[in-house]
C-alpha positions as CSV (number, residue, x, y, z in Angstrom):
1,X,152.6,-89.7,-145.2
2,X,155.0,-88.3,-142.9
3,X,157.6,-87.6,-145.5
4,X,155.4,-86.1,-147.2
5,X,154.3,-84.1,-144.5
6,X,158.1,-83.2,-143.9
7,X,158.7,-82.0,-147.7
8,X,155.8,-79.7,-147.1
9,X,157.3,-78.1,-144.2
10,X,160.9,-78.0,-145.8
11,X,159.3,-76.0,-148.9
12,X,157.3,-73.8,-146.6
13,X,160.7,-72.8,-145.0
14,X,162.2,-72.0,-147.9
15,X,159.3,-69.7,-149.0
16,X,159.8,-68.3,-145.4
17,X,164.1,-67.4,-145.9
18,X,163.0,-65.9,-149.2
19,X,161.0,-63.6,-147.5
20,X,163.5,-63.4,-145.0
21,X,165.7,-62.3,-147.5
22,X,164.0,-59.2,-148.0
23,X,163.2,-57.9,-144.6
24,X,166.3,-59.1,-142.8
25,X,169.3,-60.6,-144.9
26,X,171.4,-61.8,-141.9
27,X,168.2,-63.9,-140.9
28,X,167.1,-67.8,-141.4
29,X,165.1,-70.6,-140.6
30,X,166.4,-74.3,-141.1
31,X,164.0,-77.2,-140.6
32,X,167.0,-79.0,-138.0
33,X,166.8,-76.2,-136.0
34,X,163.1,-75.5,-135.8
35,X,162.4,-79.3,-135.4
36,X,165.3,-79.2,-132.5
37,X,163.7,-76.0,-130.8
38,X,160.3,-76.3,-131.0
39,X,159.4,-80.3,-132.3
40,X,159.4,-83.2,-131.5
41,X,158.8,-86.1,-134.0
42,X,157.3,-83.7,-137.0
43,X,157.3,-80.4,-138.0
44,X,154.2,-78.8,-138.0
45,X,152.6,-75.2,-139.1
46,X,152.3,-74.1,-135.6
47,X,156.4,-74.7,-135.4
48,X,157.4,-72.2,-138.3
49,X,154.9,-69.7,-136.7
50,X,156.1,-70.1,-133.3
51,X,160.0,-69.7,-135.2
52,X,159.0,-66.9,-137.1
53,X,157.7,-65.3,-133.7
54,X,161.0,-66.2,-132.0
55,X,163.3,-65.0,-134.9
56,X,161.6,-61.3,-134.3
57,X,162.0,-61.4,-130.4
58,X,165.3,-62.5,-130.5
59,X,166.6,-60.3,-133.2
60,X,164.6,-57.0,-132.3
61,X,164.7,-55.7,-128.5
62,X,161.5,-53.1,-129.3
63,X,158.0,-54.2,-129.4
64,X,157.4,-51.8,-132.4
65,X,161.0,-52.8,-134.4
66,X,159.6,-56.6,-133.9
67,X,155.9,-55.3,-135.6
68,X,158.3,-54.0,-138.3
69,X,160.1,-56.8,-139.1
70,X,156.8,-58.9,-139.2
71,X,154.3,-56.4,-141.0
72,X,157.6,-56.2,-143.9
73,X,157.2,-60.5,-144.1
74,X,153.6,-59.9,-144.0
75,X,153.6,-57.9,-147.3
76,X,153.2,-54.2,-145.3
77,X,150.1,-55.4,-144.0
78,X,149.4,-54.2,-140.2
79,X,149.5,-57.0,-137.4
80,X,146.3,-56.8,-135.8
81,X,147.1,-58.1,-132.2
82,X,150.5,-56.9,-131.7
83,X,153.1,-58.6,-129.7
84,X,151.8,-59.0,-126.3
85,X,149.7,-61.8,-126.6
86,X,152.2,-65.1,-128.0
87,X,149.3,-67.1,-129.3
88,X,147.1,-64.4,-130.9
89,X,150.3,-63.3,-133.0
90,X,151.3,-67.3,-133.7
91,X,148.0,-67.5,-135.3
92,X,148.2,-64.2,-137.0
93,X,152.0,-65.5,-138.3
94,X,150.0,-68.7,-139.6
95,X,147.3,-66.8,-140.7
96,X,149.7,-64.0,-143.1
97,X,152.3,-66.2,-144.1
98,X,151.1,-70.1,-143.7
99,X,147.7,-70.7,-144.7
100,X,146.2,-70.7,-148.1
101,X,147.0,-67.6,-150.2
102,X,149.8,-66.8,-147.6
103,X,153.4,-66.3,-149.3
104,X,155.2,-69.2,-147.9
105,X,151.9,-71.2,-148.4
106,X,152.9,-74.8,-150.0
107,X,149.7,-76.8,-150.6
108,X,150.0,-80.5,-149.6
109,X,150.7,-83.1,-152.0
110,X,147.1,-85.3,-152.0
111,X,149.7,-88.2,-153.0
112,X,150.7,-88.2,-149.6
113,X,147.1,-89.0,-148.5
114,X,145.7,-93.0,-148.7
115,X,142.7,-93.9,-149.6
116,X,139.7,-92.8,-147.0
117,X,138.9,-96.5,-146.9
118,X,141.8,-97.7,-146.0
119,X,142.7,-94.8,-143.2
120,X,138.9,-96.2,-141.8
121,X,139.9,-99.7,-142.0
122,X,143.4,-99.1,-140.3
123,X,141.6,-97.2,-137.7
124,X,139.6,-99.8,-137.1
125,X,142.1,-102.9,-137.3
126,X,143.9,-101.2,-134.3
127,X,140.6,-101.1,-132.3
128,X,139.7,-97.5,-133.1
129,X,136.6,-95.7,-133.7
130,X,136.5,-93.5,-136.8
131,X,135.5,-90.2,-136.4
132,X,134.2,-87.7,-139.1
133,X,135.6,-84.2,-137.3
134,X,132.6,-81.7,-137.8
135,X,133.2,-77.7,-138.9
136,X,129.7,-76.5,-139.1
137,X,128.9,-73.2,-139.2
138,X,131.7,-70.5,-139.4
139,X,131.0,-66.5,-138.0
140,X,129.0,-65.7,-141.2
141,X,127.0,-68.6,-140.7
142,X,128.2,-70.6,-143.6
143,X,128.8,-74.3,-143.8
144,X,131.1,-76.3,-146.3
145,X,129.7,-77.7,-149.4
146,X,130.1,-81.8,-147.2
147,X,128.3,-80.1,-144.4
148,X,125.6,-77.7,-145.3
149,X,123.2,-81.2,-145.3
150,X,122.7,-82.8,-142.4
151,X,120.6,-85.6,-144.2
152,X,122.9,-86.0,-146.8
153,X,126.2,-85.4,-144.4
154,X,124.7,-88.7,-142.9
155,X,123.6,-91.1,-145.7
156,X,127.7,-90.3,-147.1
157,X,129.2,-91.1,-143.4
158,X,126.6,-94.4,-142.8
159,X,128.3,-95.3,-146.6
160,X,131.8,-95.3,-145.0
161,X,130.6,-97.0,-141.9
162,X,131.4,-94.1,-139.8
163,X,129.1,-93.8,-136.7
164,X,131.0,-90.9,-134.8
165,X,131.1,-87.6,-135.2
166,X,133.0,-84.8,-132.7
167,X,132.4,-81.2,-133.2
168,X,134.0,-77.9,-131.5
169,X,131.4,-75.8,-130.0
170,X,133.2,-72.8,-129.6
171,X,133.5,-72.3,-133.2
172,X,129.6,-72.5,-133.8
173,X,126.4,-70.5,-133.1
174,X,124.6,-72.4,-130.3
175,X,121.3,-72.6,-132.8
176,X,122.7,-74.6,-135.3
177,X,125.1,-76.6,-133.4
178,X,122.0,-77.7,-130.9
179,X,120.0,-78.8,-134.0
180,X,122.7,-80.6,-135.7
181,X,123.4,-82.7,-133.1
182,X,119.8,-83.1,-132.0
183,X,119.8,-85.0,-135.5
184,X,122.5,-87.3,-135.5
185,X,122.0,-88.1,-132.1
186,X,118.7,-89.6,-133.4
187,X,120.4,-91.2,-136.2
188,X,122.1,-93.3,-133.3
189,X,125.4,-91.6,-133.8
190,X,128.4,-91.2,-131.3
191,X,128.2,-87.9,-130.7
192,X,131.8,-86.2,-128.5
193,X,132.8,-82.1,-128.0
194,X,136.3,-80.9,-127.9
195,X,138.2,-77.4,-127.4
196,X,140.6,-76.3,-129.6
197,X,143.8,-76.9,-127.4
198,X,146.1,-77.4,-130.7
199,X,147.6,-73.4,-129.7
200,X,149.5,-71.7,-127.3
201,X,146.2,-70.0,-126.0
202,X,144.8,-70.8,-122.6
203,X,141.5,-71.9,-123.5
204,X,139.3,-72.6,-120.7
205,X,138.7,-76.9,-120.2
206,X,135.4,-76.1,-120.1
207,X,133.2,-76.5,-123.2
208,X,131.4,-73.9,-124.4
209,X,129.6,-72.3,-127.6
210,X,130.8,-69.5,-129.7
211,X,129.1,-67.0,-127.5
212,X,131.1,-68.6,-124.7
213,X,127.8,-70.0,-122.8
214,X,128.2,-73.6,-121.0
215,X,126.1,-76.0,-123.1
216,X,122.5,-76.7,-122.0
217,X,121.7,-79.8,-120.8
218,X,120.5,-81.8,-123.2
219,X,124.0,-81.7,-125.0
220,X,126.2,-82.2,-122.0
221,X,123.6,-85.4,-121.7
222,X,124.7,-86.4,-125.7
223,X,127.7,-85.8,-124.9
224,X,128.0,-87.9,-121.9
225,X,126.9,-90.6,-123.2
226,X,129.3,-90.6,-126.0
227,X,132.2,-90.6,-123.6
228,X,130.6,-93.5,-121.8
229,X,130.3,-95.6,-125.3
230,X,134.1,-95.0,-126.0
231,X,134.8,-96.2,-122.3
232,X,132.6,-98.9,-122.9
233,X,134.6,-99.9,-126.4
234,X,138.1,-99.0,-124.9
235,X,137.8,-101.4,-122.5
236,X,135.9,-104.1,-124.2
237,X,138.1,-104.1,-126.5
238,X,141.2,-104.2,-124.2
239,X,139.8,-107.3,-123.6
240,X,139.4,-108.7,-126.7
241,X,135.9,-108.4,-127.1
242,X,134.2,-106.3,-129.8
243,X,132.8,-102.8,-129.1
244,X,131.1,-100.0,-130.8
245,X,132.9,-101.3,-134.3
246,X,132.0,-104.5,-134.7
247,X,134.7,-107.1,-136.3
248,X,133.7,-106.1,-140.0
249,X,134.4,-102.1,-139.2
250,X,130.6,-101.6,-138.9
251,X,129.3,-99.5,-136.0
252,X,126.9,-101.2,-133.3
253,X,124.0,-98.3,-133.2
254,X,121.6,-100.4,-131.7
255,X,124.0,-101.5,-128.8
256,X,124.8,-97.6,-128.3
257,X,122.2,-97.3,-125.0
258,X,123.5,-100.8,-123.4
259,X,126.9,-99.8,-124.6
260,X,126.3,-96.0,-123.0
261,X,125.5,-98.3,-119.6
262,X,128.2,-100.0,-119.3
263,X,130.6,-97.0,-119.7
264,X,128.9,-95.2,-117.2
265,X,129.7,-98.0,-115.0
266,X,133.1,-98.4,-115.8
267,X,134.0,-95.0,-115.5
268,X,132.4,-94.7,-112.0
269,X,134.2,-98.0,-110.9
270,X,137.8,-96.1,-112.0
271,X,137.2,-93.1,-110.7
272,X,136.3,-94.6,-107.1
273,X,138.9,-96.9,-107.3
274,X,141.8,-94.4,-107.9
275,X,140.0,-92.6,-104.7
276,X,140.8,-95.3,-102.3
């Protein structure tokens, strides 16, 4: 997988120098040195748009000469956000260039991908909890194809033996993201929130929805309960007891409430310990 993940970036670099080539002969990128700058173990998209960004404010001292050089490797198309903010024009970089239909797009090789059963089951032979990642709706109010069901979204993850489900509020419309997880949560599913700290961009910690607006009450109460389960299962399972997942990678619904308990408690006993 990670060689594959490597070849991809090593093709999307070329595709990046040959439209190099155009704007600015004397410039290139080279997957050593973007790995050595800006890496650590693996290469990643957000890398060659942080390089790409980089290569323009190292090579061109005006703000407007730098928009030049990127709007000629975007095809002439204007940059919408300038060069002021960092992270709005890394995402605008990935955006152009690196994403599907981009020019130095490379779509990954689905070779490089195992089976979804056996990426559950090594999840769960390490002690892990497999977790479906939820998109829900985007800003037109459109869900993917998997998604647009809730009922059916559920009978294909209780198939896999997936019983946990995290979502980004920020992306979604409060609405639908209130009655979504209102469902699952009733289906006995471990239900978790995240931000989207994966950028440059300083994102507040706390969660909110797409209109920015603190979640209610009723999710920060889902929500904390499904941090208490996976405090619960960490640290049974630290000590070789089973958790959540049981020993045949099936999940434990009806254990979720005692399980939900017991986090609580462990989390409380932690967090006054590491007071005194």
């Amino acid at each position: 997988m990670r060689k594959k993940s490597q070849d991809q970036m090593r093709a999307m670099i070329d595709n990046l120098n040959r439209l190099l080539s155009s704007a600015n002969s004397s410039l290139k990128l080279t997957y050593e040195d973007i790995k050595k700058r800006y890496a650590r173990n693996l290469v990643r998209e957000r890398h060659l748009a942080k390089a790409i960004r980089y290569l323009a404010a190292e090579n061109y001292a005006g703000e407007n000469d730098q928009l030049v050089f990127l709007e000629k490797l975007y095809g002439g198309k204007k940059s919408g956000t300038g060069i002021s903010d960092p992270s709005a024009l890394e995402n605008e970089i990935r955006s152009n260039l690196l994403k599907a239909g981009g020019a130095a797009f490379v779509k990954e090789d689905d070779e490089s991908f195992p089976d979804l059963r056996k990426i559950i089951r090594i999840i769960t032979n390490a002690g892990g909890i497999p977790c479906y990642p939820v998109l829900l709706d985007d800003p037109s109010g459109k869900c993917t194809e998997f998604e647009n069901d809730p009922e059916k979204l559920h009978f294909s993850l209780s198939d896999l033996g997936i019983g946990s489900i995290e979502l980004i509020p920020g992306r979604n419309d409060p609405s639908a993201l209130k009655e979504f997880v209102k469902y699952f949560d009733k289906q006995g599913y471990l239900v978790t929130f995240g931000t989207e700290h994966n950028t440059p961009g300083m994102v507040p910690l706390t969660i909110c929805d797409r209109n920015s607006r603190p979640l209610d009450e009723s999710l920060k109460r889902i929500a904390w309960k499904g941090a208490c389960v996976i405090a619960a299962h960490q640290y049974l399972r630290a000590h070789g007891r089973q958790g959540y997942v049981l020993n045949d990678g099936k999940v434990s619904r009806t254990q979720k409430e005692e399980l939900s308990e017991l986090g609580n408690i462990i989390i409380e006993y932690f967090l006054n310990n590491r007071k005194k």
